[in-house]
C-alpha positions in Angstrom: -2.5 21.6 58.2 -3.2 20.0 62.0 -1.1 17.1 60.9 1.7 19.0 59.6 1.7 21.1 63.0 1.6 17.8 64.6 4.6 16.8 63.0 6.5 20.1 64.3 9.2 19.2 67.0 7.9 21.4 69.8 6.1 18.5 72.2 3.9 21.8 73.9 2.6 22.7 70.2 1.7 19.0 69.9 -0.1 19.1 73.0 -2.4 21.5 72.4 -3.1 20.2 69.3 -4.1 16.4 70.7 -5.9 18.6 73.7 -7.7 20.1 70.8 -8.7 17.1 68.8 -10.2 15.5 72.0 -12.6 18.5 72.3 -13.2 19.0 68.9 -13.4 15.3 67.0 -12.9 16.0 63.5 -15.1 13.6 60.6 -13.0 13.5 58.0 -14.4 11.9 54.5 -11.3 9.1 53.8 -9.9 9.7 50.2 -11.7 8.0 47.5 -9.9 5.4 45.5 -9.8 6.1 41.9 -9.2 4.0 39.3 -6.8 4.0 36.4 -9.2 6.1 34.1 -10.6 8.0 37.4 -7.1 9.2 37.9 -7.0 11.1 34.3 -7.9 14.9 34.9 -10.8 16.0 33.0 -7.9 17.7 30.4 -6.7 14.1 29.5 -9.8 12.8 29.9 -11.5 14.6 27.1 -8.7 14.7 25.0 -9.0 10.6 25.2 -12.1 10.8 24.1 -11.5 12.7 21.3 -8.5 10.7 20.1 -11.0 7.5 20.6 -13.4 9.2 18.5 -10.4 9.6 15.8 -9.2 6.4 16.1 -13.1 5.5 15.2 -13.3 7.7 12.6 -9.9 6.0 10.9 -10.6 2.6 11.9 -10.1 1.0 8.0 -7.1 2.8 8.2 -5.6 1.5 11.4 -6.9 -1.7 10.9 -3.8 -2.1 8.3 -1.9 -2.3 10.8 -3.1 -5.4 12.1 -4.2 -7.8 9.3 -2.2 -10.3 7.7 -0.3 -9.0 4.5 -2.1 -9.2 1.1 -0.9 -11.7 -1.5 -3.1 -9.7 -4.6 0.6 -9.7 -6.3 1.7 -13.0 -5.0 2.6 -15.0 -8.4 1.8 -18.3 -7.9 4.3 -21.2 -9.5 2.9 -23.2 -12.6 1.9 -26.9 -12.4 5.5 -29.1 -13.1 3.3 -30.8 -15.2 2.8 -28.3 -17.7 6.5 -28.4 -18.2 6.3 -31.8 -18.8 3.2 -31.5 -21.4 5.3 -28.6 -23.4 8.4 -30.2 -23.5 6.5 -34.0 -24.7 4.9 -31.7 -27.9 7.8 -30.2 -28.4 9.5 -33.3 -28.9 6.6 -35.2 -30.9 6.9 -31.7 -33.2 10.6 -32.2 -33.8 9.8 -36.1 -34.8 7.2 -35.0 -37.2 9.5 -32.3 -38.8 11.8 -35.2 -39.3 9.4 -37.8 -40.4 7.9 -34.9 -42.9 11.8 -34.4 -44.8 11.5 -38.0 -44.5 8.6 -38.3 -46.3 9.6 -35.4 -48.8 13.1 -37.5 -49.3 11.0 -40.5 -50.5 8.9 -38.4 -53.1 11.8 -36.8 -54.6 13.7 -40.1 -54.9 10.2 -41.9 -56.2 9.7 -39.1 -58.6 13.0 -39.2 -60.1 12.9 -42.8 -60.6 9.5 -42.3 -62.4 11.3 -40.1 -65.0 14.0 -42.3 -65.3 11.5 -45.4 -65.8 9.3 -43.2 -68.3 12.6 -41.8 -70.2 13.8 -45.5 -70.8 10.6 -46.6 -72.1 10.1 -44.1 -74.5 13.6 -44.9 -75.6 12.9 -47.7 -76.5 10.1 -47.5 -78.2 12.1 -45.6 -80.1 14.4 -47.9 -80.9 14.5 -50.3 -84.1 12.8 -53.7 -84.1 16.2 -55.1 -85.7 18.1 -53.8 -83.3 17.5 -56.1 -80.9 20.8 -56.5 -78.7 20.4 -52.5 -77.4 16.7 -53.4 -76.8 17.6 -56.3 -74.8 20.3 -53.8 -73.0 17.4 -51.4 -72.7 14.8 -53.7 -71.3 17.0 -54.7 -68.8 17.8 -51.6 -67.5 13.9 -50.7 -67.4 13.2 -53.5 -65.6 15.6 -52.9 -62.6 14.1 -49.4 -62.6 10.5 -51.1 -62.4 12.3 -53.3 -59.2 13.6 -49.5 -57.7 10.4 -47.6 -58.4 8.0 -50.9 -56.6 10.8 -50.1 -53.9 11.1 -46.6 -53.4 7.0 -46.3 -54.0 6.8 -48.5 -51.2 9.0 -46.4 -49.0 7.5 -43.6 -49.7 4.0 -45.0 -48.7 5.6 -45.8 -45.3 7.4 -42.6 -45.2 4.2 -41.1 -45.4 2.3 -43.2 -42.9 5.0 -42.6 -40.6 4.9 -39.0 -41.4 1.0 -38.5 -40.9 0.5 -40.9 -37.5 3.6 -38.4 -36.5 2.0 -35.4 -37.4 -1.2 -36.7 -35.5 0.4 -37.4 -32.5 2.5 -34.1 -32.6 -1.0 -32.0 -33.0 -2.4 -34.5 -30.1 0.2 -33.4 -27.6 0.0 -29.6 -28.4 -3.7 -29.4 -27.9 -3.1 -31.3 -24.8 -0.6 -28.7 -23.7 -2.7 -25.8 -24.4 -5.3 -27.6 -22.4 -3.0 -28.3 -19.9 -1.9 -24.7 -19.3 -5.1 -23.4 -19.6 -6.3 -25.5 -17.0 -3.4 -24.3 -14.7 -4.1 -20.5 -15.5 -7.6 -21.4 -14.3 -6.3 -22.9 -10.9 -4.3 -20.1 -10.9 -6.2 -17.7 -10.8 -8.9 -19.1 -8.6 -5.9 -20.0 -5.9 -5.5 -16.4 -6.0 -9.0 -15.2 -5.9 -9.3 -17.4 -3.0 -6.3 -16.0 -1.2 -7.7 -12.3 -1.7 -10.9 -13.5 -0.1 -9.0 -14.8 2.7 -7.1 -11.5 3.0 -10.6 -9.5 2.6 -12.2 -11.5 5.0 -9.1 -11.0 8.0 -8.9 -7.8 7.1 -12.7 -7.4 7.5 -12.7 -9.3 10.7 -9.2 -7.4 12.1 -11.4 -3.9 11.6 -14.6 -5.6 13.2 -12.3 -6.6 16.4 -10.4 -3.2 16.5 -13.7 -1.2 16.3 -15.1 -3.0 19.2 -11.9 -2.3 21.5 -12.0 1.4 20.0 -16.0 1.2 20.6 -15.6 0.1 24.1 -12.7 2.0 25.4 -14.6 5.2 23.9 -18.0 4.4 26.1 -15.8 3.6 29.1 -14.1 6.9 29.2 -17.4 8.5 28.2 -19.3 7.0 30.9 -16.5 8.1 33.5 -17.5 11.5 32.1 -20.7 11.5 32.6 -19.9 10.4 36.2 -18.1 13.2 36.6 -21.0 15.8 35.4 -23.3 13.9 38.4 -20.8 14.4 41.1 -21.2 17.2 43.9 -18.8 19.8 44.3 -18.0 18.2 47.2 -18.0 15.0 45.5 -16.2 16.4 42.8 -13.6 18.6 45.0 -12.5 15.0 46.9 -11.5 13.1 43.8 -10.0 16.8 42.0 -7.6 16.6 45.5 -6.8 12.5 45.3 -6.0 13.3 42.1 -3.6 15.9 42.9 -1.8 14.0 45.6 -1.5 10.9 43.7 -0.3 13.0 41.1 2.3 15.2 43.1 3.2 12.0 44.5 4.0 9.9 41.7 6.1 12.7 40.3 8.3 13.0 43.8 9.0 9.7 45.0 9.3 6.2 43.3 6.7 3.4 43.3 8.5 2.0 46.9 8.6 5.5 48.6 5.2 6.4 47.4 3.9 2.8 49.0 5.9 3.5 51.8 4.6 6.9 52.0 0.8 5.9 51.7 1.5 2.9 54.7 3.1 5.7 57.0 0.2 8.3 56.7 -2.3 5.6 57.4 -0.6 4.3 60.2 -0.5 8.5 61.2 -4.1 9.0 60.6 -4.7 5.6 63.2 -2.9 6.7 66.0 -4.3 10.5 65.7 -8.3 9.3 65.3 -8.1 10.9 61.6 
């Protein structure tokens, strides 16, 4: 109040209030300075706390937030190579198919030339000692098929060596695939057990770290309660009325008029002994 009278334009008013000042020096407590937290009014402060306390409460939840995505669902591509093994027994089945009618070509053409030998011979057997130019035509054509069947029993026993090292090699490179893939599924898998460890383990360590800032924001403001419950009333009253002007002041005036504001009432307070 004396240094809003002082401010009055009337010199005589501001003379009796410097005449009164020198015979009545006033000891006034300077204004604390509060911090950021020690600005909060005990409204906000204990609604902080109780939003801290939340936060705490919900901390796997918020925690989301801030770990690396999951890849659980994350399909992970196939080895090239088990491409490569399926496509090789593929083609080694398709070889054996074809050395197998191969094979079954050679039997059929062996077998018929089997009848054909056994049908000639029994003809002529049947045939007449006397009559000896058909025999001779007979015998003739009996021994060319004896010359075809040596032939076409000997391609049928390559047919069928060709058929069974074919079939071998074709059963070879299927197992091989199967083994193949199912070593891939395993590495697979694994890859992606590893990765969901990995994602467990940043998530665990995201909610340790958040639970520690939470934990020690929510003893800070806790503290500054406490250190409110130990003040005086007149303790208490001082910082209730810096918090009020720094209040009132940050609402009226911006951050350059509320500095030059602060700088003017010291410079006040100097020159009246306040």
């Amino acid at each position: 109040m004396l240094r809003r009278d002082w401010l009055a334009p009337h010199p005589a008013q501001r003379a009796i209030i410097e005449q009164w000042l020198h015979d009545n020096p006033l000891t006034e407590h300077p204004q604390p300075v509060l911090d950021s937290m020690q600005r909060l009014t005990d409204h906000e402060l204990t609604q902080a706390i109780e939003g801290l306390r939340l936060r705490l409460g919900n901390i796997a939840t918020e925690a989301d937030f801030f770990a690396p995505i999951r890849h659980d669902n994350v399909a992970l591509e196939p080895d090239p190579t088990v491409a490569e093994h399926h496509h090789a027994a593929d083609r080694a089945q398709q070889t054996a198919r074809q050395r197998a009618h191969e094979l079954d070509t050679a039997i059929r053409k062996l077998h018929a030339t089997s009848v054909a030998l056994d049908t000639a011979r029994e003809e002529i057997e049947a045939l007449s000692v006397t009559r000896r130019r058909q025999r001779k035509t007979m015998q003739e054509h009996i021994n060319t098929l004896v010359g075809e069947h040596r032939q076409r029993a000997e391609a049928h026993h390559h047919a069928r060596a060709v058929a069974r090292a074919a079939n071998r090699t074709a059963n070879e490179l299927v197992a091989r695939a199967e083994h193949v893939a199912i070593e891939d599924e395993h590495r697979r898998l694994a890859d992606q057990a590893l990765s969901a460890g990995s994602d467990d383990a940043a998530r665990d360590a995201a909610v340790v770290a958040l639970q520690r800032t939470i934990s020690s924001e929510l003893a800070d403001h806790r503290a500054e309660h406490q250190r409110r419950q130990a003040l005086t009333p007149s303790q208490r009253h001082q910082e209730e009325r810096a918090r009020l002007e720094l209040t009132t002041a940050a609402g009226d005036f911006g951050r350059e008029e509320y500095l030059d504001l602060e700088i003017n009432q010291k410079i006040r307070r100097t020159d009246l002994g306040l």
